[in-house]
Every structure is written in structure tokens, then in C-alpha cells.
N, C-alpha and C positions, 0 to 999 in steps of 0.2 A: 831585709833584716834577718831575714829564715839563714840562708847563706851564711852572714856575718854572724850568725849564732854557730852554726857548723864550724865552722872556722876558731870561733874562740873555743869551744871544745875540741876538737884537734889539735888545737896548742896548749891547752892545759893536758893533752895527755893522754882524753879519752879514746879508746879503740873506734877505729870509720868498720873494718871486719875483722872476726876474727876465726881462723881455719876458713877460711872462703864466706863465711856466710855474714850478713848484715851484724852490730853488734850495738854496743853502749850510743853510740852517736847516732844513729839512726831512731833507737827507740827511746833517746830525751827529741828530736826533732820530731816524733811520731807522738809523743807525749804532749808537747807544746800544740801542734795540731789537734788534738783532739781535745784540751781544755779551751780553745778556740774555738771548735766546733760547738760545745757544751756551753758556752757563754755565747755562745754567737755575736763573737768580736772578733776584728781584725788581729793579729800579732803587735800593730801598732797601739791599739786598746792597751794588747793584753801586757805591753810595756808599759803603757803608762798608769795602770792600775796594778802592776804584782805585786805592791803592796798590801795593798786589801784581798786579791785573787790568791796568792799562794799562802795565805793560813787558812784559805778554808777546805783547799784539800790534804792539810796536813793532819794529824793526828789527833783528833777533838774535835776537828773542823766541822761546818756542814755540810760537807761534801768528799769526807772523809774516805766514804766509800768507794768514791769514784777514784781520788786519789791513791789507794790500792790498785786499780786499776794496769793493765802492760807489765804485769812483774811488779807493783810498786812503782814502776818508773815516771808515772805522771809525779807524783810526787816527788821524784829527784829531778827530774827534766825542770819543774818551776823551780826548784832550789838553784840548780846551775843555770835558768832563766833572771831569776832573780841576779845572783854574781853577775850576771851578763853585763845586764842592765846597770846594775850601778857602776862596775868597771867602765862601759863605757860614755855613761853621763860623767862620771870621773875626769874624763882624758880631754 
């Protein structure tokens, strides 16, 4: 699923590097990894709850803090997790 998440951020557009070095797509897949880690759930969990998992590291949430976390990017990594997910429960 980690993969097929790579992949749908690559086609939506996001940078894999940029000037040589790791970028946008690495650090929502390092994001999603590490709100895994902190829930100690599979990716497969963390799909079928990001409904209830990505408001609470949003802005108000209870885990707010965390979700500042990587630049912010744990915070964009569930939001583009989220799009993932329903994009591809969609298809």
C-alpha cells in the first residue's frame, strides 16, 4: 500500500527530489510512517481509520503537536493519505 501511495503522489505531481536530494514525497511517506509508529498500527489500520486518525493531528486536535511534527508534514502526509484513500475506495 506504502508503494501505491508513492505512486499516487507522483501522479498528482508531488516532487520524489529535488536538486538531488529527498523531497515532498519522501517526507508524506516518512510522515505516514511515523503516525504508524505513534499509533502502533499497520498502514492498513491507518486506512481504515483516517477518518478519526487525521483530525487529531490537525489543528485543535489532540495530537496537534505531533502533527507539526517533519516540517508540518505529518499533517499534510494524512491529508494527501486521506485523498488516497478515498480516491482509491472510489475506483
Amino acid at each position: 500500500m506504502l508503494k501505491n501511495f508513492r505512486n499516487y503522489l507522483i501522479n498528482k505531481g508531488y516532487a520524489v527530489y529535488v536538486n538531488g536530494k529527498n523531497s515532498t514525497v519522501y517526507d508524506y511517506l516518512r510522515g505516514i510512517k511515523y503516525v504508524c509508529k505513534l499509533e502502533n498500527i499497520t498502514l492498513e489500520k491507518l486506512a481504515e481509520n483516517i477518518f478519526d486518525i487525521c483530525p487529531m493531528y490537525q489543528k485543535g486536535g489532540i495530537h496537534e503537536i505531533r502533527g507539526r511534527q517533519i516540517s508540518r508534514s505529518v499533517r499534510s502526509s494524512l491529508k494527501q493519505f486521506n485523498k488516497f484513500v478515498v480516491e482509491t475506495q472510489a475506483a
